[in-house]
N, C-alpha and C positions, 0 to 999 in steps of 0.2 A: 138506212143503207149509205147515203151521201155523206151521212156524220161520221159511220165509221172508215168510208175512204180515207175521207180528210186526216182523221188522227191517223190509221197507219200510212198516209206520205210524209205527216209531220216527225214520225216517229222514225221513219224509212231516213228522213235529213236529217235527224239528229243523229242519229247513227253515224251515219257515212262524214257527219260534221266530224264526231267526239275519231272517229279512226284516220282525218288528214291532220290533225294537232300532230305537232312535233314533239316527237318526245326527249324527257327534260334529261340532259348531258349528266350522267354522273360527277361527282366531285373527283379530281384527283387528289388521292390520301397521301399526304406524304409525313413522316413520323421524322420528328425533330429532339433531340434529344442536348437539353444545356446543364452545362454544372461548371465548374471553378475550373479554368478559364476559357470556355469551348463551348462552340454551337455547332453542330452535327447532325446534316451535312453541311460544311463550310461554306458552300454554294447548293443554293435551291433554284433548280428551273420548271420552268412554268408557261403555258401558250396562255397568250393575252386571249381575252373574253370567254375562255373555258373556267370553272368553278374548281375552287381549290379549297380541299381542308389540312390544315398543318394541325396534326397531333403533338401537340408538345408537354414534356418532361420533363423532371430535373429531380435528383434523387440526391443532392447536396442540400443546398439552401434557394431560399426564394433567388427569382430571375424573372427578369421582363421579358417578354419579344417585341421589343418594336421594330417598324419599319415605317420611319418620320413619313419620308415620300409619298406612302400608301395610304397614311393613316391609322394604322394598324398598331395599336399600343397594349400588351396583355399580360395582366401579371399570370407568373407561371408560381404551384407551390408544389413543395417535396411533397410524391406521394400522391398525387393526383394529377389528371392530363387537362389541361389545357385547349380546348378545342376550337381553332380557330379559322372561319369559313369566309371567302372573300371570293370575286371573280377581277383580276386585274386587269384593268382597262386600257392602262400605258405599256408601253415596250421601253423595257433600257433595264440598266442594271441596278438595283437599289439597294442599300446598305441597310443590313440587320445589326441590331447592338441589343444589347444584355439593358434592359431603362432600371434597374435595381442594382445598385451597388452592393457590390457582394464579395468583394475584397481588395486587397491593395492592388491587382491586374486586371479589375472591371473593367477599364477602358482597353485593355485588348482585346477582351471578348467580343468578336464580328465577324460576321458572315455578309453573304450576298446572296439578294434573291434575282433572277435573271428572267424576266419575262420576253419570250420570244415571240 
């Protein structure tokens, strides 16, 4: 009788344990879409320490997403998405660039990401 107490208070606190855990923030999705000479949306915002997935595409030629600042370096290829999951830690504004040369106006391909 004392043994079965005991398991159901143990069982009683794990309960009440597993139902005060926080539960885990969904990602914000946000779909990015690059091709010759354009990343879209031009600007991505974002709350710092909330989880973020950028779906990206490109239906031209290969194209990178980087964002140096962040770390964030990913080859993107025609025809498949890119799925790319991070939670940013700093606030400020950070530049997105095309890291795969992909024609003679590669170097204007940029955006910005803006973590508030």
């Amino acid at each position: 009788m004392k043994k079965t107490s005991i398991v159901s208070a143990f069982l009683s606190l794990l309960i009440l344990a597993a139902g005060c855990q926080k539960a885990k923030t969904p990602a914000q999705q946000i779909n990015v879409v690059m091709k010759k000479y354009d990343i879209q949306p031009n600007v991505i915002h974002v709350k710092r320490g909330e989880p973020v997935e950028l779906d990206v595409t490109t239906s031209d030629v290969q194209h990178g997403l980087d964002v140096p600042d962040l770390g964030i370096k990913e080859s993107v290829q025609p025809g498949r998405t890119t799925r790319i999951n991070f939670t940013p830690q700093k606030q400020g504004e950070f530049k997105v660039v095309c890291g795969v040369i992909c024609g003679p106006h590669h170097e204007d391909m940029m955006g910005k990401l803006v973590v508030e």
